[in-house]
C-alpha positions, -999 to 999 in steps of 0.1 A, spaced: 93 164 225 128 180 220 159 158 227 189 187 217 187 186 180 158 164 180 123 164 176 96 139 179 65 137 169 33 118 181 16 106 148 -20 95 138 -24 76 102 -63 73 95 -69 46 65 -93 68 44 -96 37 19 -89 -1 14 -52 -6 26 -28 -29 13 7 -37 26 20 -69 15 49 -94 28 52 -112 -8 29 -143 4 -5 -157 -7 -26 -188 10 -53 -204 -11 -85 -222 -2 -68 -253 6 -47 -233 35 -78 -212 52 -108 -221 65 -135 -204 45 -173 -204 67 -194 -194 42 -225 -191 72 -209 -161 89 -186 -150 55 -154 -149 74 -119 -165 63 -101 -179 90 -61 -180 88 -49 -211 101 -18 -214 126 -3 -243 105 20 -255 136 -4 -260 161 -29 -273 132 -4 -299 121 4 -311 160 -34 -318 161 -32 -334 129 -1 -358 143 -15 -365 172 -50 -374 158 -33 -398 129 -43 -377 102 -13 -362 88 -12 -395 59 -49 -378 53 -36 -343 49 -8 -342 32 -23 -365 3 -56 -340 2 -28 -312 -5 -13 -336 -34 -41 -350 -47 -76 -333 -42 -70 -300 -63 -111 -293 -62 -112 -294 -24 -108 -268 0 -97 -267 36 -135 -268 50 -144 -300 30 -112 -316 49 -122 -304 79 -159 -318 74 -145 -353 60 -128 -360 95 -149 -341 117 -120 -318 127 -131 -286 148 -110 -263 129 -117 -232 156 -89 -237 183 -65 -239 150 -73 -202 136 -54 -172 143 -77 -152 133 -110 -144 113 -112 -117 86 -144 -103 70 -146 -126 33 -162 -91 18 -165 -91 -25 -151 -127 -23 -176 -146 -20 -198 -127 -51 -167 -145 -72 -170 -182 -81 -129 -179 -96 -118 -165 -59 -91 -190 -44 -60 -166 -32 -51 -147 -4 -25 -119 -5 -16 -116 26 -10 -81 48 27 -78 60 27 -88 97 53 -86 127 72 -113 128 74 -119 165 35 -107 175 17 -122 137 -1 -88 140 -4 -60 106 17 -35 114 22 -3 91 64 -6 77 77 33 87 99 31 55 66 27 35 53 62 52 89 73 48 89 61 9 57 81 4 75 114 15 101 110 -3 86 108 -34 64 142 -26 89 161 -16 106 149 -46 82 160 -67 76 192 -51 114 205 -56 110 194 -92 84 219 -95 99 246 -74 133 239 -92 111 241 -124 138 207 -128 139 187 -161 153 150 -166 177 147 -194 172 118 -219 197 91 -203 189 102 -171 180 74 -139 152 80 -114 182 70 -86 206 100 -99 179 128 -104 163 116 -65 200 123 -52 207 156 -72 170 166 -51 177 154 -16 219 153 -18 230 177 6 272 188 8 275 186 50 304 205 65 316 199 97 350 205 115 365 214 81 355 184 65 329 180 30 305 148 32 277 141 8 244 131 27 210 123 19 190 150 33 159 126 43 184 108 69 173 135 92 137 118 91 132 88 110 98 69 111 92 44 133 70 11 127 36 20 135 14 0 167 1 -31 161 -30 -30 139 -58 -52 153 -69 -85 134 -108 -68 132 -97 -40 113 -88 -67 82 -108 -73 55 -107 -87 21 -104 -65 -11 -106 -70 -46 -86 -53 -79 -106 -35 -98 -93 -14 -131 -112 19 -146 -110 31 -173 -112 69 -190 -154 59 -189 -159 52 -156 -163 11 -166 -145 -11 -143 -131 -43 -151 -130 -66 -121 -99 -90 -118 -95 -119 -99 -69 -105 -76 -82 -107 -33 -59 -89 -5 -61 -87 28 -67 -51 36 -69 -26 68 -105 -9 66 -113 28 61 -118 51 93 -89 32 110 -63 47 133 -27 40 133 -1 54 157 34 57 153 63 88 159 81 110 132 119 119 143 131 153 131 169 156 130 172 195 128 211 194 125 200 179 87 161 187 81 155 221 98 196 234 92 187 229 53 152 245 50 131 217 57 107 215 85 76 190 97 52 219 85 70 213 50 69 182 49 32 178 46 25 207 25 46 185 -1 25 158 7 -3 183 0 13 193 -33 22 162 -41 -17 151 -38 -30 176 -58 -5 167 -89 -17 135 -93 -57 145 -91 -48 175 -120 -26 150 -139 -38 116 -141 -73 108 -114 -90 136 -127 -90 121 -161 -114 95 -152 -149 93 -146 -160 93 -111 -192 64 -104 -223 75 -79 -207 50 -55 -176 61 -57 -171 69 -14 -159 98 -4 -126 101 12 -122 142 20 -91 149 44 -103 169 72 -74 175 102 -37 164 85 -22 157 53 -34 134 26 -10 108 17 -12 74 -4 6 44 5 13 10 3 4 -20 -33 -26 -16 -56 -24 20 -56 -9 28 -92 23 41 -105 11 77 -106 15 83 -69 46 56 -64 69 81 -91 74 119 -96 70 111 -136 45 135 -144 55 169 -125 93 157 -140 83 155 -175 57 177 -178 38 180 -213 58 149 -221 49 127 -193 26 109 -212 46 99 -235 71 93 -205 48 74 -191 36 56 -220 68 42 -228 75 30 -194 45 9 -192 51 -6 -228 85 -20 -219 73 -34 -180 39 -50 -192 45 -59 -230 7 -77 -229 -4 -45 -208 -20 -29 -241 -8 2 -229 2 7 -270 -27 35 -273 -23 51 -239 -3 85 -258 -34 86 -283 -59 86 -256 -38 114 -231 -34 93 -202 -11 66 -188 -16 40 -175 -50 40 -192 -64 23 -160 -66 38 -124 -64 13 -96 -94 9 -77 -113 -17 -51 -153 -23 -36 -156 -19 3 -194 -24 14 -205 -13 -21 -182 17 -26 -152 25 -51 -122 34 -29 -86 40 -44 -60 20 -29 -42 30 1 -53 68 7 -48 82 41 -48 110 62 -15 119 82 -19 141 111 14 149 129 15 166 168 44 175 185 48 152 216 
């Protein structure tokens, strides 16, 4: 729908893997209720649960099981005192790979709405995700090369920096200012599961790693509404049609230049885009398709790459990584009902309202 300069757009985000957005907190076993008879984690509305706790005289009993009794979890509480934990949950995810793994304790949790508790989809973390393609994709068409001192920061604004005249006046803008994403619609409690963190290497082995998130499920559908500000976007050569052919672009860089490097597995699932654009989003998914470091440095974006990951993880062993042509010599992956799925790949399909 037009508005004068604006355009909006009805959008549809379908997870085509395992996705992950997190709000920075974890909850272990002594926080949720883990029934291991249906394989479901329940997340626990701590201020109701501790007004049942006061008014049952049990809080004394609580708060010295979360000092004292390390080994226990919240179900062996709840089965000490007889406590119906049900009326206390929020609400019940699928348990998935976790229970397969005696070490499993933690819980990263999905970012959620602060006012509704629901998983929503952040529009900045669509909104970061184009950025970085179209990033990338100027770099190629502008056949751009960093120099050696050079910060991501300045060679993003010499891409997107656009000199704005109006009524005589010269103003620097950033050219993406003329894109607005909005948050997307709630995302249902049933569409969460729980992932693991699996690494694979050049082989096709995979080393699982005791790392659990909650996760939105493939085949979901996410709403939410691009805003195109043609006075910026359209007046300097950018348009929605161009914005997911970078996306496009941008997709097939990091296949040629770093996934197609590693061994695919007869499970692996596939996760073809059929109707929109393919774009990756959200944690766990790997630096590769977070940065514009390979189509920037080219031949030398390994070594790039490789240096990078030296001075960030310095136990990392990322030491051989130039020897072997690839880095990071791992690419991020996770098991959904007995599948390999990369993390947080989609399928962005964009109609005009």
């Amino acid at each position: 729908m037009k508005y004068g300069h604006l355009t909006t757009f009805n959008c549809t985000l379908t997870t085509l893997s395992p996705l992950f957005i997190g709000d920075g907190k974890a909850v272990t076993k002594r926080e949720y209720y883990l029934d291991a008879l249906t394989k479901k984690i329940g997340m626990v509305d701590l201020p109701r649960f501790s007004t049942y706790l006061i008014e049952n005289n049990l809080l004394d009993a609580y708060e010295r099981y979360l000092l004292s009794e390390k080994n226990k979890s919240l179900a062996d509480f709840c089965r000490e005192h007889n406590i119906d934990i049900q009326p206390y949950i929020q609400y019940w995810i699928d348990a998935g790979i976790a229970l397969q793994d005696a070490k499993f304790s933690e819980v990263n949790l999905f970012t959620k709405d602060a006012s509704t508790k629901q998983p929503y989809i952040p529009g900045s973390s669509i909104k970061g995700a184009i950025r970085t393609a179209i990033c990338a994709t100027k770099i190629v068409q502008k056949q751009r090369k960093a120099t050696e001192y050079e910060k991501v920061k300045d060679i993003e604004n010499s891409l997107l920096s656009i000199v704005d005249v109006e009524k005589g006046n010269a103003a620097t803008r950033d050219l993406l200012k003329g894109l607005q994403i909005s948050d997307s619609e709630p995302v249902p409690y049933d569409a969460l599961t729980l992932c693991d963190k699996e690494d694979r290497f050049r082989d096709g082995i995979t080393n699982k790693l005791n790392v659990y998130r909650e996760c939105i499920i493939p085949r979901t559908k996410i709403r939410f509404v691009i805003t195109i500000d043609h006075n910026l976007l359209t007046k300097y050569g950018l348009d929605i049609k161009q914005l997911g052919e970078a996306l496009e672009q941008f997709d097939e860089q990091c296949y040629d230049s770093f996934t197609s490097k590693f061994d695919e597995r007869e499970n692996d699932a596939n996760m073809a885009v059929w109707k929109g654009y393919p774009i990756t989003i959200g944690g766990g998914c790997g630096y590769v398709y977070k940065t514009f470091s390979y189509p920037l440095y080219r031949e030398k974006a390994v070594s790039f790459v490789t240096n990078q990951m030296m001075r960030k993880f310095k136990n990392g062993k990322h030491q051989n990584d130039e020897k072997i042509g690839i880095s990071p010599h791992t690419d991020k992956k996770t098991v959904y009902k007995d599948e390999f799925y990369p993390m947080g790949r989609c399928e962005l399909a964009i109609a005009e309202e």
